[in-house]
C-alpha positions in Angstrom: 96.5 79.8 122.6 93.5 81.9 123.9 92.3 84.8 121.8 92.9 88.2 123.8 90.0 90.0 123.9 91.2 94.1 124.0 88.8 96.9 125.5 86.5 99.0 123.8 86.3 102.7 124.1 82.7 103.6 125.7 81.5 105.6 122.4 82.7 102.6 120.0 80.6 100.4 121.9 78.0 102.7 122.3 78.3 102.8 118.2 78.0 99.4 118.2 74.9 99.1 120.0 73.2 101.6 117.9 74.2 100.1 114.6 73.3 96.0 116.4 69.7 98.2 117.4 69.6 99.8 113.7 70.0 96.3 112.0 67.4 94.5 114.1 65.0 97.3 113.7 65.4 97.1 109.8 65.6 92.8 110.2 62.1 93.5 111.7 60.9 96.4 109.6 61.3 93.6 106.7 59.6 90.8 108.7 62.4 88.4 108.8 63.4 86.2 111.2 67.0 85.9 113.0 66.7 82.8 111.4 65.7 83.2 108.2 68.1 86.8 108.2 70.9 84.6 109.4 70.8 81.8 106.5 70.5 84.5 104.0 73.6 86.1 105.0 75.9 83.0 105.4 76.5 83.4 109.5 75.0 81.6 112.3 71.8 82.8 114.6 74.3 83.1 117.8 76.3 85.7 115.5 73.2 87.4 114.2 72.2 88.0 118.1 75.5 89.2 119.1 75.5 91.9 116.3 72.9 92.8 117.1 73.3 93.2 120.6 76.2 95.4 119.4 79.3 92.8 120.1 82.4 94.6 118.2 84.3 91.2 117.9 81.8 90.5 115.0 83.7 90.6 111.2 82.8 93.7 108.8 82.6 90.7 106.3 79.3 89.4 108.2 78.2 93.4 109.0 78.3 93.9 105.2 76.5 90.7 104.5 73.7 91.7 106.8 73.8 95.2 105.3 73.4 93.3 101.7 70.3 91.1 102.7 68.6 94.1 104.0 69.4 95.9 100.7 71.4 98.6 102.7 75.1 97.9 101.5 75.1 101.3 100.1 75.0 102.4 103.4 78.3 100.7 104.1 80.4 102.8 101.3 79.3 105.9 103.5 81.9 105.3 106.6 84.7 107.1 106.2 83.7 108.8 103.3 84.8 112.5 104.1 88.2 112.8 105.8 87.7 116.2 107.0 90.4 116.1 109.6 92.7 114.0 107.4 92.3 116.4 104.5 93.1 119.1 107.2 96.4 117.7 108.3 97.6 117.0 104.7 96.9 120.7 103.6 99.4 121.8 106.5 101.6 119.5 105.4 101.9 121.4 101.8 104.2 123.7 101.4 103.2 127.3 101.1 103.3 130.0 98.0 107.2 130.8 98.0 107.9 134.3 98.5 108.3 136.2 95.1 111.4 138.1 94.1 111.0 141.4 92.9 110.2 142.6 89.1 113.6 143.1 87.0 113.3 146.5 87.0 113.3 146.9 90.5 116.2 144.9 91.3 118.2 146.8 88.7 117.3 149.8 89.8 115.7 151.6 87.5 
């Protein structure tokens, strides 16, 4: 049974190229071959290339052993880090200060 491959949304792929163009700046920045960047981080040349060209059917597994040879796996714990919207949804989802009842006194009347 064939693999089906689903679309991308234009700005994830756009993403994807930018990170692919990112890691083969820094691959180059170090002086490393797609070879020699490859063996290091357990993947073949053809799947260096395509992440690199910013292919989105590439594992995070080999993204985050690219990230480690370059010495930039740091950078991976940074995705997702601050939920803003998440956070914002959950805090409406609280429920709010309940309404007090009034002092003892005032109820009794006096």
């Amino acid at each position: 049974m064939s693999k089906v491959s689903r679309p991308v949304f234009p700005q994830a792929e756009r993403q994807a190229i930018a990170l692919g163009q990112r890691l083969r700046d820094a691959r180059l920045r170090r002086r490393m071959t797609t070879l020699a960047m490859a063996d290091r981080a357990g993947i073949s040349r053809a799947t260096l290339h395509r992440l690199e060209k910013g292919d989105t059917s590439i594992s995070l597994g080999a993204t985050q052993r690219v990230l480690r040879v370059l010495g930039l796996e740091a950078d991976f714990d940074l995705l997702a880090r601050d939920d803003v919207l998440g956070r914002k949804l959950q805090d409406m989802a609280l429920p709010g200060p309940r309404p007090r009842r009034p002092a003892k006194a005032a109820r009794d009347g006096g």
